[in-house]
C-alpha positions as CSV (number, residue, x, y, z in Angstrom):
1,X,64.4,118.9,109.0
2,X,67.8,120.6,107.9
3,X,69.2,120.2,111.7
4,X,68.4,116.2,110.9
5,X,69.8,116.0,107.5
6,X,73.0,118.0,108.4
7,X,73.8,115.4,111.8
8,X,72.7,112.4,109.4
9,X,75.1,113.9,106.9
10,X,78.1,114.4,109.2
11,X,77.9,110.9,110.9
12,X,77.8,109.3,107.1
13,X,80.8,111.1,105.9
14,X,82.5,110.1,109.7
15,X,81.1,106.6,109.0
16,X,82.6,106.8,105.3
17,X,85.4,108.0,106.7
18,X,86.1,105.3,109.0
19,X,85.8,102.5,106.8
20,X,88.1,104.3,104.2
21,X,90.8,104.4,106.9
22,X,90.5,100.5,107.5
23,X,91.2,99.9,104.0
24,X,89.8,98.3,100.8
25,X,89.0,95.1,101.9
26,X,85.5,93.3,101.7
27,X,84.0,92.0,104.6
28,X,84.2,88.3,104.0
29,X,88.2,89.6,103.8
30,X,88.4,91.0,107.1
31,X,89.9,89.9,110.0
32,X,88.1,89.6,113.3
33,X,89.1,93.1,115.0
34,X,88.5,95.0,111.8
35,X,84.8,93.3,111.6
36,X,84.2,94.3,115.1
37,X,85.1,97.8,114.4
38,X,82.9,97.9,111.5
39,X,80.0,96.3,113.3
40,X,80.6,99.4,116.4
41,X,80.4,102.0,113.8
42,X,77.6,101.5,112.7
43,X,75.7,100.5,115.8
44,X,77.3,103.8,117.1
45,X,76.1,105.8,114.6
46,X,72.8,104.8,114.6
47,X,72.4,106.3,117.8
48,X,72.6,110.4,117.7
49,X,70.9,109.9,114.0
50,X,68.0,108.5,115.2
51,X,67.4,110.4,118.9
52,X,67.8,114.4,118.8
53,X,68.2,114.5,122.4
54,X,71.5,113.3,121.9
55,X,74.6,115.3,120.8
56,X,76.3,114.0,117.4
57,X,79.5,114.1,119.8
58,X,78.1,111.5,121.9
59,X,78.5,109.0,118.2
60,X,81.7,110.9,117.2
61,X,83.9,110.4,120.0
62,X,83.0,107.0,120.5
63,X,83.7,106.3,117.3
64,X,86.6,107.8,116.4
65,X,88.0,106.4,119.6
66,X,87.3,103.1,118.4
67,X,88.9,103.7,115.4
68,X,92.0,105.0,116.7
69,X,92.0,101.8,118.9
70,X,91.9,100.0,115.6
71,X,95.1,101.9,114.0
72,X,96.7,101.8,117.4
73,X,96.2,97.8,117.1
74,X,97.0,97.0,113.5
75,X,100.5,99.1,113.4
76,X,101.1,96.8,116.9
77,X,100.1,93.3,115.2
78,X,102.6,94.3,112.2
79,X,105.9,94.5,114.8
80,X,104.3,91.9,116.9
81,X,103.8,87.9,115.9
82,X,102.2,87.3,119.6
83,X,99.8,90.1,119.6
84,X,99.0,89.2,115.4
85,X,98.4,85.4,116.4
86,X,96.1,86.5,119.3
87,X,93.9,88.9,117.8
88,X,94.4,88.0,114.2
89,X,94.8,83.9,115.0
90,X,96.4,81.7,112.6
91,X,96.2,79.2,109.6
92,X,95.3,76.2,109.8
93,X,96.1,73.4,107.7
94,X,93.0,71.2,106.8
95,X,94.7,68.9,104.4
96,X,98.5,68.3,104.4
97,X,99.9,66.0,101.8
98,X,96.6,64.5,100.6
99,X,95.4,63.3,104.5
100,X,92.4,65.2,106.1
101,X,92.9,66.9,109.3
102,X,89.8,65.7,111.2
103,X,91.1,67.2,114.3
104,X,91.6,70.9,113.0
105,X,88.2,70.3,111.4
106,X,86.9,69.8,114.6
107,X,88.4,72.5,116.0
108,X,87.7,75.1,113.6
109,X,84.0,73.9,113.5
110,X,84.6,73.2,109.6
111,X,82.3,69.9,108.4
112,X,83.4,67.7,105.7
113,X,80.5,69.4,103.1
114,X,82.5,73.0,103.7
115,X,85.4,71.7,103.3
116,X,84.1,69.7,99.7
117,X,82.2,73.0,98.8
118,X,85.3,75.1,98.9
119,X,87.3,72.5,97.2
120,X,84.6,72.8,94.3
121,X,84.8,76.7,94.2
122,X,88.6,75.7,93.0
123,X,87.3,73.8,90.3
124,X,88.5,70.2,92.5
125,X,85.9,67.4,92.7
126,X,88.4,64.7,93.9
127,X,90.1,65.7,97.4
128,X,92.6,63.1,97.0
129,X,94.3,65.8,94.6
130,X,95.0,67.8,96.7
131,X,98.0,68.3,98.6
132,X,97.6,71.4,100.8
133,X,94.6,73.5,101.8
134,X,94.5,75.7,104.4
135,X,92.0,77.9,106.1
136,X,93.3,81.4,106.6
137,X,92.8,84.1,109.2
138,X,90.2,85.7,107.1
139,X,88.1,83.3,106.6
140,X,88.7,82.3,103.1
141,X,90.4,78.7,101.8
142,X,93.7,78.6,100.2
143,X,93.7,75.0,98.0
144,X,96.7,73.5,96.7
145,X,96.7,70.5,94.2
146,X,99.4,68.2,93.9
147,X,101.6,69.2,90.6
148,X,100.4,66.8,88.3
149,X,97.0,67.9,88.6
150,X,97.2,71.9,88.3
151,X,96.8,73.2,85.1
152,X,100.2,73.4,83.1
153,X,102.0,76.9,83.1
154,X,103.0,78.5,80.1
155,X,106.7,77.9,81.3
156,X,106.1,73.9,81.8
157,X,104.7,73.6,79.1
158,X,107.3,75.6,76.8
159,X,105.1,78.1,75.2
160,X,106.8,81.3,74.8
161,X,104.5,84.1,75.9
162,X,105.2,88.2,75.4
163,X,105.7,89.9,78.4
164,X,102.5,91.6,79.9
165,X,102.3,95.0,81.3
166,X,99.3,96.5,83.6
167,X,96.7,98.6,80.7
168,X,96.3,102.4,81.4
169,X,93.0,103.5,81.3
170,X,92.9,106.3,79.2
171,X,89.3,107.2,78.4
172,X,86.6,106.1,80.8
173,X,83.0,107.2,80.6
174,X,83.8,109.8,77.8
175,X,86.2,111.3,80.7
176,X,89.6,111.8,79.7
177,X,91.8,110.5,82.3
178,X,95.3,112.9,81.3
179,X,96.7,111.4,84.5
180,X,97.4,108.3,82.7
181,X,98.6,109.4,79.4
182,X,102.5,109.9,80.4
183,X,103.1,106.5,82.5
184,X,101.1,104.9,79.3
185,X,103.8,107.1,76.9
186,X,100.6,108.8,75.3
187,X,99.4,112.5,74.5
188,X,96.5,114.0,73.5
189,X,97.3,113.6,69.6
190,X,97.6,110.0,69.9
191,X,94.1,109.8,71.8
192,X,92.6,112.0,69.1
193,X,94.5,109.4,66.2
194,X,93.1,106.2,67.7
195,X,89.4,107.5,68.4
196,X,89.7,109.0,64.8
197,X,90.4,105.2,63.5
198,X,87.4,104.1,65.5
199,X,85.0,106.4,64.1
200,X,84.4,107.5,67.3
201,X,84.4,110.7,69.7
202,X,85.9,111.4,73.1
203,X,81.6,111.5,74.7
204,X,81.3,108.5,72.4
205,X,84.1,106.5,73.7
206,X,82.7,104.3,76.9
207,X,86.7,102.7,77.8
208,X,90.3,103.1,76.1
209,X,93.0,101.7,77.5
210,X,96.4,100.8,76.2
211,X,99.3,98.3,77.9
212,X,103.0,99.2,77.5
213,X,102.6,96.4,73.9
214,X,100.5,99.1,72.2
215,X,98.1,96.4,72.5
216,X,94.3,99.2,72.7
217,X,91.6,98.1,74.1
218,X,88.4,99.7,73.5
219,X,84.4,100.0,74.0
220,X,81.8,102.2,72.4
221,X,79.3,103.7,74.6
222,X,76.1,101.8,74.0
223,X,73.1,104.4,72.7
């Protein structure tokens, strides 16, 4: 039982691991090569978990091997446009100035309902408004309305807006995050000041956060 809970444990963390190394991104995000690795990994690892006659070697070497393949390939698609457009592919443009594709429907295997659905997700029920959209390598739609029907900006319509900084969290799950009190210009004393105001405590406190316009955000732990 230990022997099987120590291999199941090993080829997790390497499975963990491997994923971690691709990156962040979801799997409706990724492109085709990085699906595939994912897929191999965990048909891999499924393997020397699951049969005690074989050696957890026989899943790690495979695996990291197939992940080495997979950093080999990426840093190559970055220098190289031919090798990105043939394991990566391309966009392609359904709509272009208002006029349907139908052949690059066709020939991404795309029917008119997708291509309505996705328009929808972007808040568009009349595809005459729009002027671009484009299907990109990973899988998701990139929509495009014509000017006069996109929502005005602040700077077309003249509004003058303050400028906007990214918050620091400062106090997450009654955890103190200290990390974050000097890029936020904070100490401890000013932590201690605003949870005072709040009638609240640092194990109290579910999420503080400030921006750089003093502008304190802030959540009570629910009982």
């Amino acid at each position: 039982m230990i022997v099987f809970f120590l291999r199941t444990l090993v080829l997790y963390l390497l499975l963990v691991g491997v994923i971690r190394l691709m990156g962040k991104r979801q799997v409706g995000q990724m492109e085709p090569a990085e699906f595939v690795v994912t897929m191999l990994s965990a048909n891999l690892v499924t393997i020397p978990m699951q049969d005690f006659s074989v050696p957890v070697y026989t899943g790690v070497i495979p695996i990291v091997t197939v992940l080495a393949m997979e950093l080999i390939l990426s840093a190559a698609t970055v220098k190289s446009v031919g090798l990105r457009r043939i394991f990566c592919g391309k966009p392609v443009i359904l709509i272009e100035n208002g006029r349907v594709l139908q052949k690059n429907l066709q020939k991404t295997r795309i029917s008119l309902d997708e291509l309505t659905g996705q328009l929808r997700l972007k808040d568009i029920l009349d595809i005459t408004q729009v002027q671009y959209a484009i299907l990109e390598t990973n899988g998701n739609f990139s929509v495009f309305p014509y000017p006069q029907f996109r929502p005005a900006a602040a700077k077309e319509a003249g509004i003058p807006v303050a400028p906007q900084g990214l918050p620091y969290t400062i106090v997450c799950d009654g955890h103190l995050l200290s990390e974050n009190l000097a890029p936020a210009g904070k100490d401890a004393a000013w932590v201690q000041r605003e949870l005072k105001n709040r009638g609240a405590t640092l194990q109290s406190t579910w999420y503080l956060a400030v921006d750089n316009q003093d502008h304190v955000i802030f959540y009570k732990r629910e009982a």
